[in-house]
PAPA-231525 format. One record per residue: z, x, y of N, C-alpha, C, O, CB in turn; residue in three letters. Coordinates in steps of 0.05 Angstrom, whole numbers, padded with zeros to 5 digits, always signed. Each point is the difference from the previous one (the first is absolute). Glycine has a CB too. Example, Ala and Ser with C-alpha at 12.3 -4.5 7.8 and 13.67 -1.06 7.14 Angstrom:
BEGIN
+00156+00264-00114+00000-00018+00024+00000+00018+00024+00013+00021+00000+00012-00059-00023ala -00039+00031+00044+00001+00016+00024+00014-00015+00022+00004+00010+00022-00047+00014-00035ser 
***
This chain:
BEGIN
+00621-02551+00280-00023+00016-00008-00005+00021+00021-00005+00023-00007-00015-00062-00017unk +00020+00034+00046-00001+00020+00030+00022+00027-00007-00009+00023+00000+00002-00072+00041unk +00033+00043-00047+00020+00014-00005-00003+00021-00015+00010+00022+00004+00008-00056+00003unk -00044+00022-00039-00003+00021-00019-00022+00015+00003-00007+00020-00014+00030-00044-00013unk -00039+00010+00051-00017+00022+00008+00001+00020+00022-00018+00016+00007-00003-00046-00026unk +00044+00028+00027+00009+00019+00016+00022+00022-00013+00003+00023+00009-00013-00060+00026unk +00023+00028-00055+00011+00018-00023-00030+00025-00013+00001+00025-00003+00043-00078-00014unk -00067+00034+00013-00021+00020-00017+00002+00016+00027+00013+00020-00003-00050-00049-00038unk +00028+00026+00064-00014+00016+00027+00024+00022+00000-00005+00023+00004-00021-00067+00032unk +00049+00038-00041+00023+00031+00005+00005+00004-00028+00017+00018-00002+00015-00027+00049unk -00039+00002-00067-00004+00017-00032-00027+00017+00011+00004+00024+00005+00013-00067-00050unk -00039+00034+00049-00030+00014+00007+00009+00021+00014-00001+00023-00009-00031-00062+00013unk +00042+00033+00022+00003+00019+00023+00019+00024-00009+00001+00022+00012-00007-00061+00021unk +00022+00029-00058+00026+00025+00000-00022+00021-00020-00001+00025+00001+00065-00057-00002unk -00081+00012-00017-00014+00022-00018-00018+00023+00023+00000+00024+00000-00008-00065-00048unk -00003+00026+00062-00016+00019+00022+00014+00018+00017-00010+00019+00012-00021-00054-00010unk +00057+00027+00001+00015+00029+00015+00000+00023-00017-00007+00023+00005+00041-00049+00020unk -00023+00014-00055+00001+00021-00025-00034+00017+00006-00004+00024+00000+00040-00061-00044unk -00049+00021+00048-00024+00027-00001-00005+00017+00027-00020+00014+00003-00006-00043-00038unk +00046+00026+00051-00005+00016+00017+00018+00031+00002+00023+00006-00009-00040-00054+00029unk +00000+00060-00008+00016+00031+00000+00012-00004+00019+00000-00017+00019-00027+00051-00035unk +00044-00004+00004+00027-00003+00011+00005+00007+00033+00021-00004+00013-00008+00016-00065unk -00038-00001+00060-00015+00020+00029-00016-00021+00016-00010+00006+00022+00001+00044-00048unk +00006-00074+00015-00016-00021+00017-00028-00008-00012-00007-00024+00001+00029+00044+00041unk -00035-00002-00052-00021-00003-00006-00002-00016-00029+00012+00003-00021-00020+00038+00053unk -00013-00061-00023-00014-00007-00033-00014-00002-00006-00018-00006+00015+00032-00007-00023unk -00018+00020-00025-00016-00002-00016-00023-00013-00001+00008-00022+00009+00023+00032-00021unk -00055-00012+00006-00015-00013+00001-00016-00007-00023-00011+00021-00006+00018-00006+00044unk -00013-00031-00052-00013-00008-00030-00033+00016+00006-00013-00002+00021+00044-00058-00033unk -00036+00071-00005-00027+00018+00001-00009-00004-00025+00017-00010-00015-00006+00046+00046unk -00032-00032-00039-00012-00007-00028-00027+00030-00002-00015+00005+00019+00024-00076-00015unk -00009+00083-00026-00021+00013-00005-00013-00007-00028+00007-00016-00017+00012+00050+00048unk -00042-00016-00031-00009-00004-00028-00002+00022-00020+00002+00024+00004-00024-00056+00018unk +00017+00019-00048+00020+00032-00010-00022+00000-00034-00015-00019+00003+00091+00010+00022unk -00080+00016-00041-00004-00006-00026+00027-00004-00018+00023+00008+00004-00067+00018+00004unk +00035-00039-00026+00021-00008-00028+00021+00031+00005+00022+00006+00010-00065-00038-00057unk +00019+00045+00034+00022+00028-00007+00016+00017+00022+00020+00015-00001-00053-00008-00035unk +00015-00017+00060+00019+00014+00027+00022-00017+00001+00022+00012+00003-00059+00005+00029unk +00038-00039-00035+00028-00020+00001+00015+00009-00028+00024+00003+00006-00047-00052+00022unk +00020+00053-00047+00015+00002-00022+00020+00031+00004+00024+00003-00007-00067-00036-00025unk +00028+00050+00042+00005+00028+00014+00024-00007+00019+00023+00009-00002-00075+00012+00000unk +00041-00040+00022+00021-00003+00028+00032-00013-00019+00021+00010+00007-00071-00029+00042unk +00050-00005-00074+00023-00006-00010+00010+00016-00011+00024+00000+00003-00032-00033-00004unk -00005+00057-00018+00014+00017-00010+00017+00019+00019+00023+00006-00005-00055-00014-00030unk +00015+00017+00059+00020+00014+00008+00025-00019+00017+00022+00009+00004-00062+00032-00002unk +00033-00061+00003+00020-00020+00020+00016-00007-00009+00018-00011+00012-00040-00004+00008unk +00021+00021-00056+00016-00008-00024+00022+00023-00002+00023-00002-00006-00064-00025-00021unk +00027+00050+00034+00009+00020-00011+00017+00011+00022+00017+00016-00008-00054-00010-00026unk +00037-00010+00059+00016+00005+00026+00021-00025-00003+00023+00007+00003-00064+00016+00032unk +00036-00044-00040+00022-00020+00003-00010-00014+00030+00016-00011+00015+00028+00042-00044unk -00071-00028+00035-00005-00012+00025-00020-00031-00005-00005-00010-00022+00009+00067+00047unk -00013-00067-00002-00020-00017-00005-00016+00014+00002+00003+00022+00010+00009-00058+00000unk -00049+00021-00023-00023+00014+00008+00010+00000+00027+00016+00019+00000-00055-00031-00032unk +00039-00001+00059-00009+00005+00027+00024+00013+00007-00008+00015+00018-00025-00054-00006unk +00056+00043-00016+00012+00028+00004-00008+00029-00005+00001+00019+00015+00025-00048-00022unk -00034+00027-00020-00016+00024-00010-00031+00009+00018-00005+00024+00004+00028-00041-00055unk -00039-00003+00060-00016+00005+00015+00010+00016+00029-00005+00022+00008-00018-00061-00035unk +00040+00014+00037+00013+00015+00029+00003+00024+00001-00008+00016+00017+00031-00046-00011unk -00004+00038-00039+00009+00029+00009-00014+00029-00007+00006+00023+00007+00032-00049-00011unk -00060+00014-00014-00031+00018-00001-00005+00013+00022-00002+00024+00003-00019-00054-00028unk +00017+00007+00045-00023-00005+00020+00026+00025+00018+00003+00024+00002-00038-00093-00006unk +00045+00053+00011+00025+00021+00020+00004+00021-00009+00001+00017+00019+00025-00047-00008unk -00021+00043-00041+00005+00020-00001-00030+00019+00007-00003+00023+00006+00047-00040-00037unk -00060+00000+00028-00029+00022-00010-00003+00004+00032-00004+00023+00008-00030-00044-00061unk +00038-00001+00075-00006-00001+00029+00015+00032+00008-00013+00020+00006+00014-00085+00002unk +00023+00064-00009+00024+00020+00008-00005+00028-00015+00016+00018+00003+00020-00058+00003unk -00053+00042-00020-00005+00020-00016-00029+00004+00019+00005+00020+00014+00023-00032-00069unk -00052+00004+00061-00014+00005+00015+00005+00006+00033-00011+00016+00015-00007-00037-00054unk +00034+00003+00042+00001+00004+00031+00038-00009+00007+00012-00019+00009-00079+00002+00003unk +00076+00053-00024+00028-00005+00010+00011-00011+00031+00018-00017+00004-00017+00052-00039unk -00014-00024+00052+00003-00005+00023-00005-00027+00006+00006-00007+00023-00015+00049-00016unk +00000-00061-00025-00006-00016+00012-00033-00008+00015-00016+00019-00003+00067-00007+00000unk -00061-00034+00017-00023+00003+00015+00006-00010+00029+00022+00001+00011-00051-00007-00053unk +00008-00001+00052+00001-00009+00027+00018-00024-00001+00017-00006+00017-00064+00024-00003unk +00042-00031-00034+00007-00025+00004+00026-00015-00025+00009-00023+00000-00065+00023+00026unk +00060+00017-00040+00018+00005-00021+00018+00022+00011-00009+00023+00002-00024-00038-00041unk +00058+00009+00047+00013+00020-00002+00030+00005-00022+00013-00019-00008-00038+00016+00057unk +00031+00032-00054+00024-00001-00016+00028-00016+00010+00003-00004+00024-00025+00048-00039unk +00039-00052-00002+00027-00014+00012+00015+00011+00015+00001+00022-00010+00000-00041-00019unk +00020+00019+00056+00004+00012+00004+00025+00016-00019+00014-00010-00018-00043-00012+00057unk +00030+00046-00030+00018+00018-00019-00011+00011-00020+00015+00018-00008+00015-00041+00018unk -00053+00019-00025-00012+00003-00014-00005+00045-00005+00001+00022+00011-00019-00089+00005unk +00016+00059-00032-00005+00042-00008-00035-00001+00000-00011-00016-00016+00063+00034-00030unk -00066-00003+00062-00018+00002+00001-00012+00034-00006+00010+00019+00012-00001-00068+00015unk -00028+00052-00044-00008+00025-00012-00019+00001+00030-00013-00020+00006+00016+00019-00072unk -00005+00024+00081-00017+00016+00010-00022+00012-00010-00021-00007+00012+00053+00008+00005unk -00034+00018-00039-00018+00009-00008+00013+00001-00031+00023-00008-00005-00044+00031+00052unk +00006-00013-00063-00004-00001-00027-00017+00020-00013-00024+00004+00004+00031-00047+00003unk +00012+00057-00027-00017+00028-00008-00007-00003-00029+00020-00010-00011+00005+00043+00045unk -00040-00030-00048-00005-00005-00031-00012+00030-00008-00006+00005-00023-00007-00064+00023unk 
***
């Protein structure tokens, strides 16, 4: 019985490497609150990218971030190598 619970502990453990990125960092379970129709909105489009909702959120959030503050902030910075816009003319 010891044996097969040490089989579950490196089944568990291999699922939890799978969630880690590929750069070191992980993910963290977050929860918000949303209405019916804001969630029905978030599957359609998550449906419609081929992503999960919390992919589709991530890449909201990041794109809308990088669109406000290309440069980055104090404490956010771009990757390195990254193409960074200076200025911006409309």
């Amino acid at each position: 019985m010891l044996r097969a619970r040490a089989g579950f502990a490196t089944l568990l453990k291999g699922y939890i490497i799978v969630m880690k990125k590929t750069n070191g960092r992980t993910a963290k379970v977050r929860s918000f609150s949303a209405t019916d129709e804001d969630v029905a909105m978030l599957e359609a489009v998550a449906a419609y990218h081929g992503h999960t909702k919390s992919g589709t959120i991530v890449g909201l959030i990041r794109r809308e971030f990088w669109r406000l503050f290309p440069g980055g902030t104090a404490s956010i910075k771009p990757a390195h190598g990254a193409r960074v816009k200076t200025g911006e003319t409309r």
